[in-house]
C-alpha positions as CSV (number, residue, x, y, z in Angstrom):
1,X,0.0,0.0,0.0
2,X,2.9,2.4,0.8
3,X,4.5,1.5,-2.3
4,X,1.5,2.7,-4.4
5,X,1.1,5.8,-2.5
6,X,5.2,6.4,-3.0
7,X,4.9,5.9,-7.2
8,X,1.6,8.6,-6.7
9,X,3.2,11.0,-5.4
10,X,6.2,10.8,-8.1
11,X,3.5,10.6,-11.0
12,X,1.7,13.9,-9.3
13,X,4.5,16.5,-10.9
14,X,4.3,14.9,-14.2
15,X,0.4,15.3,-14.4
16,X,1.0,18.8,-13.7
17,X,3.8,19.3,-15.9
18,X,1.5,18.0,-18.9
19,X,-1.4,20.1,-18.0
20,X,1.0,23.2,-17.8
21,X,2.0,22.4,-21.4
22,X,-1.3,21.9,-22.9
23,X,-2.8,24.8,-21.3
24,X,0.3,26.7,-23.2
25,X,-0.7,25.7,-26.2
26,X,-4.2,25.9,-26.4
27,X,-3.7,29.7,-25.1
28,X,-1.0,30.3,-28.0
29,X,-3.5,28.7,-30.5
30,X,-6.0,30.5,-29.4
31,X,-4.2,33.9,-29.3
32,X,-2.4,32.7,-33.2
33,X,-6.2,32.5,-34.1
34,X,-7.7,35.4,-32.6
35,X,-5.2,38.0,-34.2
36,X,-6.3,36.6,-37.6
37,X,-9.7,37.5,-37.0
38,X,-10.4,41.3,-37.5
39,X,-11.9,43.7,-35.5
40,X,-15.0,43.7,-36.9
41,X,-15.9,39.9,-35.9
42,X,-15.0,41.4,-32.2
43,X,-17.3,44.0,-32.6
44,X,-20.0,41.9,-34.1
45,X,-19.9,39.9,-31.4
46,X,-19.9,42.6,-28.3
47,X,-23.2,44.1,-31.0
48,X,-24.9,40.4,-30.1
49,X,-24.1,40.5,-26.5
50,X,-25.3,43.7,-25.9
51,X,-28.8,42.9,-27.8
52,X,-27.7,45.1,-31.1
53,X,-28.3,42.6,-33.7
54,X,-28.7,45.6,-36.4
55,X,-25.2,46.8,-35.3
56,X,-23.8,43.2,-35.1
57,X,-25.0,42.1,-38.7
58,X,-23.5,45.4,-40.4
59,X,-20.5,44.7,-38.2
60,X,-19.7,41.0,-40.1
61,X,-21.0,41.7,-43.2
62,X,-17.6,44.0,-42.7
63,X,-15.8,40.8,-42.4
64,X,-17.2,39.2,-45.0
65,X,-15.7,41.8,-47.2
66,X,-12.3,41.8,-45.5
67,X,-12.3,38.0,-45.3
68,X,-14.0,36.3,-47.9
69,X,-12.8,33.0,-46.7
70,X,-15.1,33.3,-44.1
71,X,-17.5,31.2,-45.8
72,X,-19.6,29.9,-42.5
73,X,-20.1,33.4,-41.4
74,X,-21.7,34.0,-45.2
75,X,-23.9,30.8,-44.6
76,X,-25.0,32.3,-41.2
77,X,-25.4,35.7,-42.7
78,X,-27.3,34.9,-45.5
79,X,-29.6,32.5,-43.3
80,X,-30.5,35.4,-41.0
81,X,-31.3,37.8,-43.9
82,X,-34.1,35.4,-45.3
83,X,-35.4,34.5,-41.8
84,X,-35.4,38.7,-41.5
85,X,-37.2,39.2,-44.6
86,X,-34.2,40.7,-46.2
87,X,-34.6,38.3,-49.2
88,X,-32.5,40.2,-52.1
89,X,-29.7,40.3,-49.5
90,X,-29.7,36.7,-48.8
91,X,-30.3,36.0,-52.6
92,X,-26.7,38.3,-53.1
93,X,-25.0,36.7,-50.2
94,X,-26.0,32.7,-51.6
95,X,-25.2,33.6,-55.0
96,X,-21.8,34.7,-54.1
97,X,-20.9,31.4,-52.5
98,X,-22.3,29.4,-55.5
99,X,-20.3,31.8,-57.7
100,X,-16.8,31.0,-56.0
101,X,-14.8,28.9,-57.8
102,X,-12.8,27.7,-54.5
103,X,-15.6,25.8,-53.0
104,X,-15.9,22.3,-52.1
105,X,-18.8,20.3,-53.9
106,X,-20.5,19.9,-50.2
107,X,-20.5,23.4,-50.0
108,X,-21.9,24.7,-53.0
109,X,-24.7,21.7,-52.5
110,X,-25.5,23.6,-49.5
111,X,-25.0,27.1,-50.9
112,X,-27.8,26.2,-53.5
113,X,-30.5,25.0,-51.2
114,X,-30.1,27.9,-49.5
115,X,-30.3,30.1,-52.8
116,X,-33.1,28.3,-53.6
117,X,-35.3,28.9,-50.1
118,X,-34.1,32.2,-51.0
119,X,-36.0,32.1,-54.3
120,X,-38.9,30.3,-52.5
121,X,-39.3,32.8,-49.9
122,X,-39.1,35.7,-52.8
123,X,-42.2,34.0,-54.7
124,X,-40.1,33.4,-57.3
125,X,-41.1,30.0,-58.0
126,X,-39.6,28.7,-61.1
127,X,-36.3,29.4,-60.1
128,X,-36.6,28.0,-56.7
129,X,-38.1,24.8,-58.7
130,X,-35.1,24.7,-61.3
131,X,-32.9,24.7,-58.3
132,X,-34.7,21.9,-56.2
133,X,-34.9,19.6,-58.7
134,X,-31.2,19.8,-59.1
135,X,-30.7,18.8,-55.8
136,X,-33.3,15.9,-56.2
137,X,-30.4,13.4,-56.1
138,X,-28.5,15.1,-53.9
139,X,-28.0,14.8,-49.8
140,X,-30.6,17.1,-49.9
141,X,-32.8,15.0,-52.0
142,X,-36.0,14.4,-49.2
143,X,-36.0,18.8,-48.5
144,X,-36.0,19.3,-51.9
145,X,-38.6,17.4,-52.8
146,X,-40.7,18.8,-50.3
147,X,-40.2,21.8,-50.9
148,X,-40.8,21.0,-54.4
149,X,-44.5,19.4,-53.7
150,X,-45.1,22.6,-51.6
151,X,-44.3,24.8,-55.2
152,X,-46.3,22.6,-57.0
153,X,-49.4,22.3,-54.4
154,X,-49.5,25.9,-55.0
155,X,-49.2,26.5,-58.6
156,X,-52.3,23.8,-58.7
157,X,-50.1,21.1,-60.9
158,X,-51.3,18.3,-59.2
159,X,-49.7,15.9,-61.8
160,X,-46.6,17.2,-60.9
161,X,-47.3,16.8,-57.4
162,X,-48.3,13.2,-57.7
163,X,-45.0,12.1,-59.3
164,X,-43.0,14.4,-56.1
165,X,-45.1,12.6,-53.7
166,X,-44.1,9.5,-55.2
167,X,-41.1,10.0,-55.2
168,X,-40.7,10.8,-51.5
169,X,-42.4,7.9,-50.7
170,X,-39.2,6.4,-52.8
171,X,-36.5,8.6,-50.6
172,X,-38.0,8.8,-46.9
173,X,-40.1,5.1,-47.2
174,X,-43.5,6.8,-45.6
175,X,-46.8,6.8,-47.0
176,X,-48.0,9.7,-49.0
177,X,-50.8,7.5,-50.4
178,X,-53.4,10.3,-48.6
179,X,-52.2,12.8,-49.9
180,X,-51.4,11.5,-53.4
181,X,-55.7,10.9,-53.2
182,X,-55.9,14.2,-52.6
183,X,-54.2,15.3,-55.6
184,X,-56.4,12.9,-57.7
185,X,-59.7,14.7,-56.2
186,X,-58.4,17.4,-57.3
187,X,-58.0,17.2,-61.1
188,X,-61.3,15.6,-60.9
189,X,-62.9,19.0,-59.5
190,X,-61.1,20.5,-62.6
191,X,-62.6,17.8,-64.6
192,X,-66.0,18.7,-63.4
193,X,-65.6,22.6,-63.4
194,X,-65.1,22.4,-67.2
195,X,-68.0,20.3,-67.7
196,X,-66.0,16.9,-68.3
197,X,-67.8,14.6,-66.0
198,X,-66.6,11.6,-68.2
199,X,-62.9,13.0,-67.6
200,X,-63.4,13.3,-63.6
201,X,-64.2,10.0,-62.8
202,X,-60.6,8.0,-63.6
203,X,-59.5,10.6,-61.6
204,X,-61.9,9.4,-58.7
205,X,-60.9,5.4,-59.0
206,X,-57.1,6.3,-59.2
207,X,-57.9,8.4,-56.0
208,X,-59.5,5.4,-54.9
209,X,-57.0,3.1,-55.8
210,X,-54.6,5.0,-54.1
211,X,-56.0,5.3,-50.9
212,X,-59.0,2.9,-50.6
213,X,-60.3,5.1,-47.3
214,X,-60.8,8.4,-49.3
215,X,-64.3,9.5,-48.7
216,X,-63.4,12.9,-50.5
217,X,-63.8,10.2,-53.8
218,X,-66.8,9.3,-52.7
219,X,-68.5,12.1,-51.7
220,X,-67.5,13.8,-55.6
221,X,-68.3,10.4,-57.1
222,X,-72.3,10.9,-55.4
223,X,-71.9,14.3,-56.7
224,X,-70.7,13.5,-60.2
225,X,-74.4,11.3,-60.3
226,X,-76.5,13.6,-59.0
227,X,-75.4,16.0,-61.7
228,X,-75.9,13.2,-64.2
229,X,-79.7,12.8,-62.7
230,X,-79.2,9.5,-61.3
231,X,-79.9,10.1,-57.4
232,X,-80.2,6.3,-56.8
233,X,-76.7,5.8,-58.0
234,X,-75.6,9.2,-56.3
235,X,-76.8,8.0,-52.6
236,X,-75.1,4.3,-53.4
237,X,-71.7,6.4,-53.7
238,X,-72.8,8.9,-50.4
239,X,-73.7,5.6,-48.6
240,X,-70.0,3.5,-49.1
241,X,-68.2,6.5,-46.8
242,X,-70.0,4.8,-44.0
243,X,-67.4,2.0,-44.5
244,X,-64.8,4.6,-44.8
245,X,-64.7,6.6,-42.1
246,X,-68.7,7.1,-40.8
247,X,-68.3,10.4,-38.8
248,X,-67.7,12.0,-42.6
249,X,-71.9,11.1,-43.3
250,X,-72.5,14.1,-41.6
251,X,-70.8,16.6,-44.3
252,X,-73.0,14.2,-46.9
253,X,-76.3,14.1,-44.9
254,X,-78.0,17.0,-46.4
255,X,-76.9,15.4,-49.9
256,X,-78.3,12.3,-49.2
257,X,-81.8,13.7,-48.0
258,X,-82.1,15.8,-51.2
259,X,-81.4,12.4,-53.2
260,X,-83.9,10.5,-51.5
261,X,-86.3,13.7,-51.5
262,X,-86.0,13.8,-55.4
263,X,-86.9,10.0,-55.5
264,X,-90.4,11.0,-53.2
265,X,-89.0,8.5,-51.1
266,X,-88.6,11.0,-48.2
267,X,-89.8,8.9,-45.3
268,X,-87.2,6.0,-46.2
269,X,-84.0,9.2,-46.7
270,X,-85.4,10.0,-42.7
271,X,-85.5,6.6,-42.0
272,X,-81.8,6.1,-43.1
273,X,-80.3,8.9,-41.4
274,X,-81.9,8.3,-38.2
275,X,-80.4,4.9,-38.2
276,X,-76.9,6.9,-38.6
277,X,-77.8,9.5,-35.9
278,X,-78.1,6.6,-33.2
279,X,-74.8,5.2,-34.5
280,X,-72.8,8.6,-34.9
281,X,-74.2,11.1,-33.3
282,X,-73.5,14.3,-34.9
283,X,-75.4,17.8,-35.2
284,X,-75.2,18.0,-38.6
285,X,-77.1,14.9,-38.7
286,X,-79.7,16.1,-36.2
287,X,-80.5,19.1,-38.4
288,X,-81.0,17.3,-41.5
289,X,-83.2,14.9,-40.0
290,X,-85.4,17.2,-37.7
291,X,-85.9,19.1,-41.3
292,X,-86.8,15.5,-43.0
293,X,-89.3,15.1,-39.3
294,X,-90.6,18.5,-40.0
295,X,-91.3,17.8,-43.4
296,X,-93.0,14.4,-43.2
297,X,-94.6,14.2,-39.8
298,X,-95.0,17.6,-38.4
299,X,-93.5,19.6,-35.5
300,X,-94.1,17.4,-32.5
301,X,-92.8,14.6,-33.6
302,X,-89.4,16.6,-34.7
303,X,-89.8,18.4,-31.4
304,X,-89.1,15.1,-29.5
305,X,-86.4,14.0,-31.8
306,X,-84.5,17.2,-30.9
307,X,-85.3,16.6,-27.1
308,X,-84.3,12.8,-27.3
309,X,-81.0,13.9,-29.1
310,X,-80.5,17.2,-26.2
311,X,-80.9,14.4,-23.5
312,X,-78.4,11.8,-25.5
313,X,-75.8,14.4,-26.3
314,X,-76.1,17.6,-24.3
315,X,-74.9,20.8,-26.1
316,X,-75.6,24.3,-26.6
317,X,-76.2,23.7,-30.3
318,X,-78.2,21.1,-29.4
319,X,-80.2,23.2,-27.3
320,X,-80.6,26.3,-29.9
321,X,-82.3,23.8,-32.1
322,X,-84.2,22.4,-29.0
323,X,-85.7,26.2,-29.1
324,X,-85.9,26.5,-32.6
325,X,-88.6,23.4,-32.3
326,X,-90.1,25.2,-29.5
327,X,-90.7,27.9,-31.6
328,X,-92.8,26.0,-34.2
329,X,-95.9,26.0,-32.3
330,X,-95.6,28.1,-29.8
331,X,-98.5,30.1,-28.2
332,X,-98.0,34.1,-28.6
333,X,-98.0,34.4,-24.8
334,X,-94.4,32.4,-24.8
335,X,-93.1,33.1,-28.4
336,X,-91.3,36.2,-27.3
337,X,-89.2,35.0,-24.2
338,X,-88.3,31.6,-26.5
339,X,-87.1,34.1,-28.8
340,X,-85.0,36.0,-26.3
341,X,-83.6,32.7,-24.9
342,X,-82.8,31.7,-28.1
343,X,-81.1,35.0,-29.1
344,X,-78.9,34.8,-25.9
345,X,-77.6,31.1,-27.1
346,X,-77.0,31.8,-30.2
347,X,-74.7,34.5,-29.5
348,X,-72.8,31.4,-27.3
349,X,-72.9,29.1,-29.6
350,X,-71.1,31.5,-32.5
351,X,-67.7,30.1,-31.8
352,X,-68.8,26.3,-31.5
353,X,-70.1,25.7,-35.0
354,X,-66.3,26.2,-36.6
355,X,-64.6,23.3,-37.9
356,X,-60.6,22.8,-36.5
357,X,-57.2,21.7,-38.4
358,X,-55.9,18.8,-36.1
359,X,-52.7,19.3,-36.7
360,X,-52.4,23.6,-36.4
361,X,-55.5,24.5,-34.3
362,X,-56.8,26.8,-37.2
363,X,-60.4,27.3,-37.2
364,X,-63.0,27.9,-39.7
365,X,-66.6,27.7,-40.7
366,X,-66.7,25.5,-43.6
367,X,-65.0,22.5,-43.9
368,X,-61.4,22.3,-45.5
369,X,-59.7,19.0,-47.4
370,X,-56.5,21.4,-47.4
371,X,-55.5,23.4,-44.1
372,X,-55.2,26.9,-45.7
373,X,-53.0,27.6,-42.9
374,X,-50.1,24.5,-42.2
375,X,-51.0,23.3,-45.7
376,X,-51.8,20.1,-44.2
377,X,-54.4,17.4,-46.0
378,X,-57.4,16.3,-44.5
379,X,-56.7,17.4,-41.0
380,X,-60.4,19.0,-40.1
381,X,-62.3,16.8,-38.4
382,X,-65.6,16.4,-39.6
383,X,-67.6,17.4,-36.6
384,X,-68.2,20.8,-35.1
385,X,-65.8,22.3,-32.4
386,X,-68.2,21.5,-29.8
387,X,-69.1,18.1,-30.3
388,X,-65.7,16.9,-31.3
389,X,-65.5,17.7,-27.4
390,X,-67.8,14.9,-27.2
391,X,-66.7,11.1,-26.8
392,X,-67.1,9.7,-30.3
């Protein structure tokens, strides 16, 4: 044990020793590389600490000019300016880098996707597209391309967007099959906004084929036979999205009604859609049938629908249409306060009817396929803000 200690105590100076030395050098180094850098990085920096970040960007763009080899600080630089909204600046600053003749083949891969957000965030679209799909091989192949399905998802070239979806799936191995659906539904709206039903629908069955839960198919194929005067084969198409995902029967229940209304086979269209309100419960649903009640059997009975539906699924817009029954045949005497009670909920219940992106909270009163705000596909859930409170 003694002898252990004894070989310690000789080892302890050398440790020291070592340490000395390498604190010596790091310090030289450190002093070698800090006289290279000039003054401006220095003030840059003390800009930054001292919450100037005007001052501190002005400061190395002075280095930048001094030191061109400073080609992080021109990645950084350039960066900031498009985050800042300085996008000509950032454009000068990328196209600089990609210009220099002395740059490795990483770097100028970099340097052009960031030129090309550049472009991208400028709205100048083509040449942000021209630059992406250089890259499309590339390290930066999977940012590219979505980047690139974000250009084309707003230029409307859904064609285009279906191959870059496919694609992805290719690079990153995870399903776009939704979305590429999507894309599908869309050329058939084209399709049937230019009067070519007959060109919609292979549209609709690649959508289909695609993703074999789309009800957005669906719900255009029942409208593409409506249009055509064949309500019969438009409620077939309306009733197959029960399979799909039944909680969307409540954006198609009015459809559906209006189908069976046109056949003067109303009582069997109340019938059916009663048989999907016990099921899946939705206020969408209870509207269309209390009108379908109203119509065929009269106010009391569609009275007590409402009430039954209040009782089973308690809500304030449940409870606006309990009133608006009320209302129906009402004495005089009690018309007015039913009225006033009604006026006060509805001024409640303003807020609740809005549909709501699942995946960036955004609100709205109709219903969206495509968030206008994240850009996301079919995140909205079908039922109202308030019942989607509700257990399903």
């Amino acid at each position: 044990m003694m002898e252990i200690e004894y070989w310690w105590l000789l080892a302890l100076p050398l440790f020291f020793a070592l340490g000395w030395l390498a604190a010596r050098v790091d310090i030289r180094q450190l002093l070698l590389e800090s006289r290279a850098l000039p003054r401006s990085y220095f003030k840059g920096l003390n800009f930054l600490l001292n919450e100037q970040p005007d001052k501190a960007i002005e400061a190395f763009i002075e280095v930048v000019k001094v030191d061109p080899q400073t080609i992080e600080l021109h990645f950084a630089l350039g960066g900031l300016f498009r985050r800042r909204g300085e996008v000509e600046r950032a454009i000068r600053m990328h196209q600089n880098l990609v210009e220099r003749p002395d740059l490795a083949a990483e770097q100028k891969l970099a340097a052009l996707f960031e030129l090309a957000q550049d472009y991208f965030k400028a709205g100048l679209l083509d040449r942000a597209e021209e630059l992406f799909a250089k890259l499309e091989t590339t390290a930066y192949a999977e940012q590219a391309l979505r980047f690139l399905l974000e250009i084309y998802e707003q230029e409307k070239d859904w064609h285009k967007a279906i191959v870059i979806a496919g694609k992805l799936e290719t690079v990153t191995g995870r399903s776009h099959q939704k979305e590429i659906a999507n894309f599908c539904c869309e050329l058939a709206i084209n399709e049937m906004m230019h009067s070519r039903p007959d060109s919609a629908r292979p549209h609709l069955a690649q959508a289909l084929a695609h993703h074999r839960l789309c009800v957005r198919a669906n719900m255009l194929l029942g409208d593409l036979e409506a249009a055509a005067g064949r309500p019969e084969a438009a409620t077939e198409a309306w009733k197959r999205i029960e399979s799909q995902n039944p909680h969307y029967l409540a954006l198609v229940a009015e459809r559906l009604y209006g189908a069976f209304k046109q056949r003067g086979m109303v009582e069997a269209g109340v019938n059916l859609l009663r048989g999907y309100l016990s099921k899946y419960p939705s206020l969408d649903l209870v509207n269309v049938v209390f009108q379908g009640t109203l119509e065929s059997k009269g106010p009391e009975p569609a009275y007590q629908l409402v009430r039954d539906e209040l009782r089973r699924m308690p809500t304030l817009l449940g409870l606006d249409k309990l009133l608006e029954a009320q209302l129906l045949d009402a004495p005089l005497d009690r018309r007015r306060d039913l009225e006033l009670v009604k006026q006060l909920v509805n001024q409640h219940t303003r807020g609740l009817t809005l549909y709501k992106c699942d995946n960036c909270g955004f609100r709205a009163r109709q219903y969206y396929w495509h968030c206008p705000a994240c850009a996301a596909w079919e995140t909205y859930s079908p039922r109202r803000t308030e019942e989607a409170k509700l257990p399903a």
